[in-house]
C-alpha positions as CSV (number, residue, x, y, z in Angstrom):
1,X,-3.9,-2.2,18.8
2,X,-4.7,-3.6,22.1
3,X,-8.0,-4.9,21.6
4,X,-6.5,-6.1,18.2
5,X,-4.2,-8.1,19.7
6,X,-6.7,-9.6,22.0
7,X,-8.9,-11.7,19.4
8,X,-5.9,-12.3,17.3
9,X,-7.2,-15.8,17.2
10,X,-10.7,-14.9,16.6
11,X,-9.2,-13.2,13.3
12,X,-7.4,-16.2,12.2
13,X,-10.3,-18.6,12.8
14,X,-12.6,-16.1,10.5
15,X,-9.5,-16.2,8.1
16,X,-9.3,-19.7,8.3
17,X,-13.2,-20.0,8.0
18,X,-13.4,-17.5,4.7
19,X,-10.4,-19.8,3.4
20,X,-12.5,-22.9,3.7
21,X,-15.5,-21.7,2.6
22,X,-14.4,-19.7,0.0
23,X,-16.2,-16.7,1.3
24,X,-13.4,-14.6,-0.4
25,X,-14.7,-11.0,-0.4
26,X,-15.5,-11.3,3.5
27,X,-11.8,-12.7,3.8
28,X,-10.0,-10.2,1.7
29,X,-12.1,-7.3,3.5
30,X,-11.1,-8.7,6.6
31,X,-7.1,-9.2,5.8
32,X,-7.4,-5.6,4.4
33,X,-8.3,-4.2,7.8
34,X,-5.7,-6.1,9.0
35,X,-3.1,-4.9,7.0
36,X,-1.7,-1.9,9.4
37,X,-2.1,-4.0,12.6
38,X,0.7,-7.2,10.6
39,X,2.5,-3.9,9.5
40,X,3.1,-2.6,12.9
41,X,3.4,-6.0,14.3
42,X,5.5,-7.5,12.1
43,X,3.5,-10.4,11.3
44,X,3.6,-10.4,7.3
45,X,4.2,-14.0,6.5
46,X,1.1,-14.7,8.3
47,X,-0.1,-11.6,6.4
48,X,0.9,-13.0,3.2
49,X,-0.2,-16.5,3.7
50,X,-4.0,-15.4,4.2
51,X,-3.7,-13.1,0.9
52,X,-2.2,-15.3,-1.2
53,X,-4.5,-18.2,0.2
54,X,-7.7,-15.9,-0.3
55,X,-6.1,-14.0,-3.5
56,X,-5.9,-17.7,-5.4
57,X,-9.8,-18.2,-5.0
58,X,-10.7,-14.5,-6.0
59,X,-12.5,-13.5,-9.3
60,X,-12.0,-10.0,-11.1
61,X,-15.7,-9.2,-9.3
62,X,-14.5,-9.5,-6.6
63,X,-15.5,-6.0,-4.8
64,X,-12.7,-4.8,-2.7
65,X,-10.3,-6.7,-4.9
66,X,-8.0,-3.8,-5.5
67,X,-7.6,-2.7,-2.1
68,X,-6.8,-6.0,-1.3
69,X,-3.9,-6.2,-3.8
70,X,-2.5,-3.2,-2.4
71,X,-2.6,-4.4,0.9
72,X,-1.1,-7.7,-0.4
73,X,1.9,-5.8,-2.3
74,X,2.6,-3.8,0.6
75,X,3.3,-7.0,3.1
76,X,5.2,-8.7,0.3
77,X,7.3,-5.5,-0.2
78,X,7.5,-5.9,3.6
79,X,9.1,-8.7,3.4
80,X,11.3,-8.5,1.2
81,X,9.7,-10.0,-2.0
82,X,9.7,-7.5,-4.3
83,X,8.6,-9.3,-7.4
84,X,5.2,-10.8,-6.1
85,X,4.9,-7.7,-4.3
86,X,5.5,-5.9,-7.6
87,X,3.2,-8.2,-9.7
88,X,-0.1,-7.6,-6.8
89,X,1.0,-3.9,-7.3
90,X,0.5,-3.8,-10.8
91,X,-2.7,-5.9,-10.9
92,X,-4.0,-3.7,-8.1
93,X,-2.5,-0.7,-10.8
94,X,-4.5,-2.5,-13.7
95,X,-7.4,-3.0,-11.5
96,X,-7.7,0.6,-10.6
97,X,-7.6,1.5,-14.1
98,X,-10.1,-0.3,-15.2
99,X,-12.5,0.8,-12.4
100,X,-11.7,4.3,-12.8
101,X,-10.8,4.1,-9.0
102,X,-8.1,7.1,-8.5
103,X,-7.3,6.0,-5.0
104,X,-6.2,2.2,-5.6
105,X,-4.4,3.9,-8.5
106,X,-2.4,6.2,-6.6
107,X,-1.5,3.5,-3.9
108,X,-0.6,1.0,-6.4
109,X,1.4,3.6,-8.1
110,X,3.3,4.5,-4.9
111,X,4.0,1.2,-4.1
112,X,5.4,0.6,-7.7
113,X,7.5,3.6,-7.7
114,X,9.0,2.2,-3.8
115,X,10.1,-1.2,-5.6
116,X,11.6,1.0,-8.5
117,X,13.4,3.0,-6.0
118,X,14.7,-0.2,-4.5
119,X,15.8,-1.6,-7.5
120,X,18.0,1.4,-8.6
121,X,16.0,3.0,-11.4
122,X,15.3,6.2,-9.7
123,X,14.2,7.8,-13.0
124,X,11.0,5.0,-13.2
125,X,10.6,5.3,-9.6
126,X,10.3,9.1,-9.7
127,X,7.8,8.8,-12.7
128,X,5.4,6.4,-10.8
129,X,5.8,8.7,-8.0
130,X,4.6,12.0,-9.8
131,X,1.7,9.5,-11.3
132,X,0.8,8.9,-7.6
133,X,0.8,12.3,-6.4
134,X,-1.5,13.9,-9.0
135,X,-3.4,10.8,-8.9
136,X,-3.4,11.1,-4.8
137,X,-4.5,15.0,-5.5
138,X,-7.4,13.9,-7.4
139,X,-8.9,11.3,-5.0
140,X,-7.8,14.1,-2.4
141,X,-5.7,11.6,-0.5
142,X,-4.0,13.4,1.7
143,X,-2.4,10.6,3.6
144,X,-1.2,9.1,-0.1
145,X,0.0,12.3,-1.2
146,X,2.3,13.2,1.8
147,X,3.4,9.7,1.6
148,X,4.5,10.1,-2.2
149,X,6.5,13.5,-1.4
150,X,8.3,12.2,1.4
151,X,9.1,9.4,-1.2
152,X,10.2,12.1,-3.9
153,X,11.9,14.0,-1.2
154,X,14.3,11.3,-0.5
155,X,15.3,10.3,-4.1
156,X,16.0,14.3,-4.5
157,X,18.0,14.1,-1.9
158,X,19.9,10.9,-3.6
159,X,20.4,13.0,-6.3
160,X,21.6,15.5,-4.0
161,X,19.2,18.0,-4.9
162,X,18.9,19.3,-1.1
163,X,17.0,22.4,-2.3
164,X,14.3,20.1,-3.6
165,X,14.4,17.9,-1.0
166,X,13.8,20.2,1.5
167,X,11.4,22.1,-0.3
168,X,9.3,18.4,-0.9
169,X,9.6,17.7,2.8
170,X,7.8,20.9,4.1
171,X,5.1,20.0,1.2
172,X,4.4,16.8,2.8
173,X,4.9,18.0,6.3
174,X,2.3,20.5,5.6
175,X,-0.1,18.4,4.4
176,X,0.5,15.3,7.3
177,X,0.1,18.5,9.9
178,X,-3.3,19.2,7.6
179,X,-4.6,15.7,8.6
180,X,-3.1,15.1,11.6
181,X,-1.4,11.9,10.5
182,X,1.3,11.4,13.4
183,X,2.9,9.1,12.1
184,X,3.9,11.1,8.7
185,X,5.2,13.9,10.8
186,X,7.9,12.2,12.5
């Protein structure tokens, strides 16, 4: 994160540059990667200013265009915007469909489910989330599918299903342990 934060500025002037040249794939790869370093720095408006800039030039060829939608949701549901982070969701969720890609699906899925969840229908949120997971088990996403049970853990527990909860919790535990994703495990 260090060295990320050291050519911060290089970033934005190859943001900037992809922006102005419409070199859209290279700048949506780019803001992609970038996506867990705004997370964890808390820079999503600048996060969402280079996605929307870069997601207005993009064609449905472009190649990593449904990653880049998830990442895109994600910083808007960040933020607070849940109905342009929902609509990036579910193009990423139509996008994955299309392409057959299991992985984008189960993200977009999970990310759908988490705006659900936020909007008080637990019952569509717990839908998208059992999508997710068997979609996550398929692309053997680990990281995805421990995400999504920790997410189903916590609306059993709303429903004051402790049993479940619990029992959800050790699943994902388990399988964060599996891959060694520290950050899942706390």
């Amino acid at each position: 994160m260090r060295s990320l934060e050291a050519d911060q500025e290089n970033f934005r002037r190859a943001l900037d540059h992809s922006v102005e040249t419409g070199a859209v794939d290279r700048g949506l790869r780019l803001a992609t990667a970038l996506a867990p370093f705004w997370t964890s720095h808390g820079n999503w408006k600048e996060a969402c200013g280079y996605f929307e800039e870069l997601l207005q030039q993009a064609s449905g060829d472009v190649p990593h265009l449904g990653q880049a939608l998830v990442a895109a949701g994600s910083m808007f549901l960040l933020r607070g915007d849940y109905d342009r982070s929902e609509a990036l969701l579910e193009g990423a969720h139509t996008w994955a469909r299309a392409a057959g890609n299991v992985d984008i699906l189960a993200q977009s899925l999970s990310g759908l489910g988490y705006i659900a969840f936020r909007r008080s229908r637990q019952d569509e949120a717990e839908a998208l989330w059992t999508e997710a997971l068997d979609a996550s088990r398929k692309a053997g996403d680990s990281r995805v599918a421990a995400t999504v049970l920790r997410s189903l853990a916590i609306s059993a527990g709303a429903r004051g299903d402790q049993q479940r909860c619990a029992e959800l919790l050790e699943e994902g535990l388990a399988l964060a342990s599996k891959g060694r994703d520290e950050q899942l495990r706390r």
